[in-house]
C-alpha positions as CSV (number, residue, x, y, z in Angstrom):
1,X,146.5,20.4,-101.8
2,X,146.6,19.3,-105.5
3,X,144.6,16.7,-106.2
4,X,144.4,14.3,-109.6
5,X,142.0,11.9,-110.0
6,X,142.3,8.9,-112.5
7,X,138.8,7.4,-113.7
8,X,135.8,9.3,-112.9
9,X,133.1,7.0,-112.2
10,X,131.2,6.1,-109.6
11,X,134.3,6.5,-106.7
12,X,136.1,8.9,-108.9
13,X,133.5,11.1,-109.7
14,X,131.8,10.5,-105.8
15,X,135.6,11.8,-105.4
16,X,135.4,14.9,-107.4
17,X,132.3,16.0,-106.1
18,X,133.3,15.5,-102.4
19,X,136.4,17.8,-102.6
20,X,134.2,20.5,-104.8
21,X,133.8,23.5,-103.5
22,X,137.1,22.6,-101.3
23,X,140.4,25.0,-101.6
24,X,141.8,21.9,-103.1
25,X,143.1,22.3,-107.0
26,X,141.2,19.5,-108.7
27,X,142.2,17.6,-112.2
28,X,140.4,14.7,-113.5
29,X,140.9,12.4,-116.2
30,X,138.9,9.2,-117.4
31,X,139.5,6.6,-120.2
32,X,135.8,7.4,-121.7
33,X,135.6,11.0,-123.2
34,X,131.9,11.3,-122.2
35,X,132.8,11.3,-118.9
36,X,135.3,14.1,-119.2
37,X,132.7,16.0,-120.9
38,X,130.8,15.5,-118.1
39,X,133.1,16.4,-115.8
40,X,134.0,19.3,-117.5
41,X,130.3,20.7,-117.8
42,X,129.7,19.9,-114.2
43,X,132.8,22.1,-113.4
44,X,134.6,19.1,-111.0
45,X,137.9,19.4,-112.2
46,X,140.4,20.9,-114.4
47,X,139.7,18.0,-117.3
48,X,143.1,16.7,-119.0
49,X,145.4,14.0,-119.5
50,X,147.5,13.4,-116.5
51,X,151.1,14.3,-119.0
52,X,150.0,18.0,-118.0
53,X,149.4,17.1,-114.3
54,X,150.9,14.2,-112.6
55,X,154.1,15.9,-112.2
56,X,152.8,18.9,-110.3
57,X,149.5,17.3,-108.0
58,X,150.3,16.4,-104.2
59,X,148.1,13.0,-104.8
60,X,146.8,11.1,-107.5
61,X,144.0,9.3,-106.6
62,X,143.2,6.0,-108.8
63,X,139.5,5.2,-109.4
64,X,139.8,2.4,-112.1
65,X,138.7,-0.7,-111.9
66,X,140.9,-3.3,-110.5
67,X,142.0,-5.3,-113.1
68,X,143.3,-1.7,-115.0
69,X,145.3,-0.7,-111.9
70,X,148.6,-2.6,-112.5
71,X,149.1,-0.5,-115.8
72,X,147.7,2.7,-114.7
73,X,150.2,2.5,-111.9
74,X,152.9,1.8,-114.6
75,X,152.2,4.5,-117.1
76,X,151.4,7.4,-114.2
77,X,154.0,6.5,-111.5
78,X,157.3,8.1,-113.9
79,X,155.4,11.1,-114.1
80,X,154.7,11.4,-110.5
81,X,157.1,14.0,-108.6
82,X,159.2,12.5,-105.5
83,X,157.3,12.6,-102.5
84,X,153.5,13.1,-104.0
85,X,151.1,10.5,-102.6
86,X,149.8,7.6,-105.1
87,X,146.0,6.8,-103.5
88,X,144.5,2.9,-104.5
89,X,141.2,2.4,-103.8
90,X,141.1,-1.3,-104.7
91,X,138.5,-3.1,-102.9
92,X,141.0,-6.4,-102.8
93,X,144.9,-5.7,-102.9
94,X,146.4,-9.0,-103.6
95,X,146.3,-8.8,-107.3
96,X,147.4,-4.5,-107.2
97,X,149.9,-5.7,-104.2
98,X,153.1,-6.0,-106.7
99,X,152.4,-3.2,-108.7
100,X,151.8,-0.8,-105.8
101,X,155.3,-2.6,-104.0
102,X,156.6,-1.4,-107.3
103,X,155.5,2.1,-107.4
104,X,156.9,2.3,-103.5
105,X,160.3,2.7,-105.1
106,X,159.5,6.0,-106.4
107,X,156.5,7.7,-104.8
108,X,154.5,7.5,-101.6
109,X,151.5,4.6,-101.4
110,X,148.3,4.6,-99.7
111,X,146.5,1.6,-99.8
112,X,143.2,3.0,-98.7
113,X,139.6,0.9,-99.1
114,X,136.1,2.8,-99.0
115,X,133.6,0.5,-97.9
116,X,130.9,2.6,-100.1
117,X,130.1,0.4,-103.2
118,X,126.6,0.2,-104.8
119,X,125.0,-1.8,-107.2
120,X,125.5,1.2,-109.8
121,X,128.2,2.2,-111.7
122,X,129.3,4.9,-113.6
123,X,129.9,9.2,-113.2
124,X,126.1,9.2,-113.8
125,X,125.5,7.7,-110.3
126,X,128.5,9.6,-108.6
127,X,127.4,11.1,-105.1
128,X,129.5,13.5,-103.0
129,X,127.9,12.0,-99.7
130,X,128.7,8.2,-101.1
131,X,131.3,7.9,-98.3
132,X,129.8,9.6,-95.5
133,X,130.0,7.3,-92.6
134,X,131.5,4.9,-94.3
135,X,133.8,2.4,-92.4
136,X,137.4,2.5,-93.9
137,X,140.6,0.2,-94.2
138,X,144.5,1.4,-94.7
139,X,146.0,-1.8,-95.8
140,X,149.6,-2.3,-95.8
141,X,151.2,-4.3,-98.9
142,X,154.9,-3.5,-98.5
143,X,157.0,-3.5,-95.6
144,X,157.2,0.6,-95.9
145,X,154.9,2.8,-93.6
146,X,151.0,2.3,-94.6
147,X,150.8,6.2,-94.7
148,X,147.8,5.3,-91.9
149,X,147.9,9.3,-91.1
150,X,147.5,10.1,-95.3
151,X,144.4,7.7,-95.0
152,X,143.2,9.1,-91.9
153,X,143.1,12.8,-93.6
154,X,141.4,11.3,-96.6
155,X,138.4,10.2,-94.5
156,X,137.9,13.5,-92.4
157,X,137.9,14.6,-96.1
158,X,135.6,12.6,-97.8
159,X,133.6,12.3,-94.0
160,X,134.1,8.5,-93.8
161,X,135.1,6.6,-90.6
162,X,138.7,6.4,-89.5
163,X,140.2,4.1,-91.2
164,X,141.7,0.7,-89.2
165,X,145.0,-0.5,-90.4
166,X,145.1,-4.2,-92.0
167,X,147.3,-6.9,-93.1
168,X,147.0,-7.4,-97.0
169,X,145.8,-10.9,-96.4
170,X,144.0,-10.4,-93.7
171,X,141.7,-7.2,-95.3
172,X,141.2,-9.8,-98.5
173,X,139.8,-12.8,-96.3
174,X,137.6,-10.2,-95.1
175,X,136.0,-9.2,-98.0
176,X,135.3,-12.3,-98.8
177,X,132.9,-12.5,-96.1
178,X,131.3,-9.0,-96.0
179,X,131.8,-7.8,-99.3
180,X,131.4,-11.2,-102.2
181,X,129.2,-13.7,-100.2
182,X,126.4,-11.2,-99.6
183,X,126.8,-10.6,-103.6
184,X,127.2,-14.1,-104.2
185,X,123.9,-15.0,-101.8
186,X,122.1,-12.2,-102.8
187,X,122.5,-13.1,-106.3
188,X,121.3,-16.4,-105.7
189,X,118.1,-15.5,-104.3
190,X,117.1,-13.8,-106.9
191,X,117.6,-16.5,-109.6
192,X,115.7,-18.6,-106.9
193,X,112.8,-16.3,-106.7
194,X,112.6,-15.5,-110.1
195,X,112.7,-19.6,-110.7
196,X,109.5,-19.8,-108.6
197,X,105.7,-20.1,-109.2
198,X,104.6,-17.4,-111.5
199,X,103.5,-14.3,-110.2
200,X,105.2,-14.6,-106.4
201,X,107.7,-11.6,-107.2
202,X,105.3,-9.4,-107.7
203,X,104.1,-9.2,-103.8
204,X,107.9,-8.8,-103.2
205,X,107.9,-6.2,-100.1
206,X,111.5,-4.2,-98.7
207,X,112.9,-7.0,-97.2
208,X,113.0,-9.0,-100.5
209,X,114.4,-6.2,-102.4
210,X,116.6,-5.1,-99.8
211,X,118.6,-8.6,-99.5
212,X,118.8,-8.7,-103.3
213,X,119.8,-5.4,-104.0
214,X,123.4,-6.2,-103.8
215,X,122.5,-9.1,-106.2
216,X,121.6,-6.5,-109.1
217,X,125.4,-5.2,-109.5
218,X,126.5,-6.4,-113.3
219,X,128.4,-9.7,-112.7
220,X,131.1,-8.8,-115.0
221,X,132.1,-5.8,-112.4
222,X,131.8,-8.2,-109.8
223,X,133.8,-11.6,-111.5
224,X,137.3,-9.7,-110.9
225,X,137.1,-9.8,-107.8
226,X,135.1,-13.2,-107.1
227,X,137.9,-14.8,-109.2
228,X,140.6,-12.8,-107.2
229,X,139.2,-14.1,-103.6
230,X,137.3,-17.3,-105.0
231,X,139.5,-19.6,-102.0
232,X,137.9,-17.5,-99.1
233,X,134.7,-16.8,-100.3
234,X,134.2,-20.9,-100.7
235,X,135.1,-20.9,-97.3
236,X,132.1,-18.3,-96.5
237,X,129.8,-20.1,-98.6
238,X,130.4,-23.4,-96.9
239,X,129.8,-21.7,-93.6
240,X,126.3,-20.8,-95.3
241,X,125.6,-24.0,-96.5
242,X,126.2,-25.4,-92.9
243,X,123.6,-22.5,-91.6
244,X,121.3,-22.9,-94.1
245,X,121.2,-27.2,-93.3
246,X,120.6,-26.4,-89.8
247,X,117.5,-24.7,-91.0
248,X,116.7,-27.7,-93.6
249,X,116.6,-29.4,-90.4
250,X,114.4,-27.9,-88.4
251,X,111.7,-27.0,-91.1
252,X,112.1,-30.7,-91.7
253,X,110.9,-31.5,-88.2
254,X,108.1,-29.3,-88.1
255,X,107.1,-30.2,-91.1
256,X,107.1,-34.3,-89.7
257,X,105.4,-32.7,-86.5
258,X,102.4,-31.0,-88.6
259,X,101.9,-34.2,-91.0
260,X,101.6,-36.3,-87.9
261,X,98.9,-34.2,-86.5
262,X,96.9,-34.3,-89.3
């Protein structure tokens, strides 16, 4: 298979170094020109601008961020050939959904979601075991076929899970939950912690820096998406609130039990 990737960063270049060694023909192509270097020294991919190869490429795999993907999709599409396989790896789809409906008209879709993000970014950081194991969503935002069996060979190849087939709205929701509230608490702990008496973070063990990792991503990757989903994620974050008062209670108590046995 011919394979062209579009940004080489973290996913892209995770990308790229998954299929390496493979019998697949590889181009590449990011917006930054270090990265191509990069890419180019580390022999990934055949490094050009994607006039030379969309047209001739089985797939074209998009590894922008979000909010680029609407005119990537634009500009790339017309060069595509009829039948070749456009691959999103949006982490939410409602604000790709039209531009990916769009690009249905002329090309095949795959709506595919790796569940493999880190609080890194960037080619420097790229890992060609990032998605091993990785669970793995085909979404479906038109009402053509979800190419479920293209996103099922994409995770044998890249040795993530097999993917389960969503609803656009429902996979979205979902992130909500599992994806921005553990950024959204994790960041807060941090901020709490660091807020504290002077000197506490320094006896800070695994757990503490496990439950705040997450909370270390740059905000301004995250605020995309935060904005994009902020309805369901107030929804998660009341149902913290509500767990986290049930605890305000009972500390309460025993903290009235102990001041009565004194």
């Amino acid at each position: 298979m011919n394979v062209g990737v579009v940004g080489t960063g973290l996913i892209g270049g995770s990308i790229l170094k998954a299929l390496q060694g493979s019998c697949h023909e590889v181009w590449a192509w990011d917006q930054h020109d270090d990265t191509n270097a990069k890419v180019a020294a580390a022999g990934l991919a055949r490094v050009d601008t994607p006039e030379r190869w969309a047209g001739i490429v089985d797939a074209v795999v998009l590894g922008v961020p979000m909010d680029l993907v609407p005119q990537i999709v634009a500009w790339i599409v017309p060069m595509m050939g009829p039948g070749s396989l456009l691959v999103d790896l949006s982490s939410i789809k409602r604000p790709v959904a039209e531009s990916l409906a769009w690009a249905l008209g002329y090309v095949r879709v795959l709506s595919l979601h790796l569940m493999a993000g880190r609080e890194v970014s960037g080619f420097d950081e790229a890992d060609a075991n990032l998605f091993r194991g990785c669970a793995a969503a085909v979404v479906a935002v038109a009402a053509q076929s979800p190419e479920r069996d293209s996103g099922a060979w994409w995770c044998r190849t890249l040795g993530a899970q097999e993917p389960v087939l969503w609803r656009l709205e429902e996979h979205d929701a979902a992130m909500a939950w599992v994806s921005h509230l553990p950024y959204v608490v994790s960041q807060s702990l941090g901020q709490a912690v660091a807020r504290g008496p002077h000197g506490i973070s320094s006896l800070a063990g695994p757990g503490f820096r496990d439950t705040t990792r997450v909370g270390r991503t740059d905000p301004a990757q995250l605020e995309p998406f935060l904005r994009a989903n902020a309805v369901e994620i107030l929804r998660a974050l009341a149902s913290v609130e509500a767990e986290l008062r049930n605890w305000q209670g009972w500390l309460a108590s025993v903290a009235t039990s102990e001041v009565r046995s004194q």
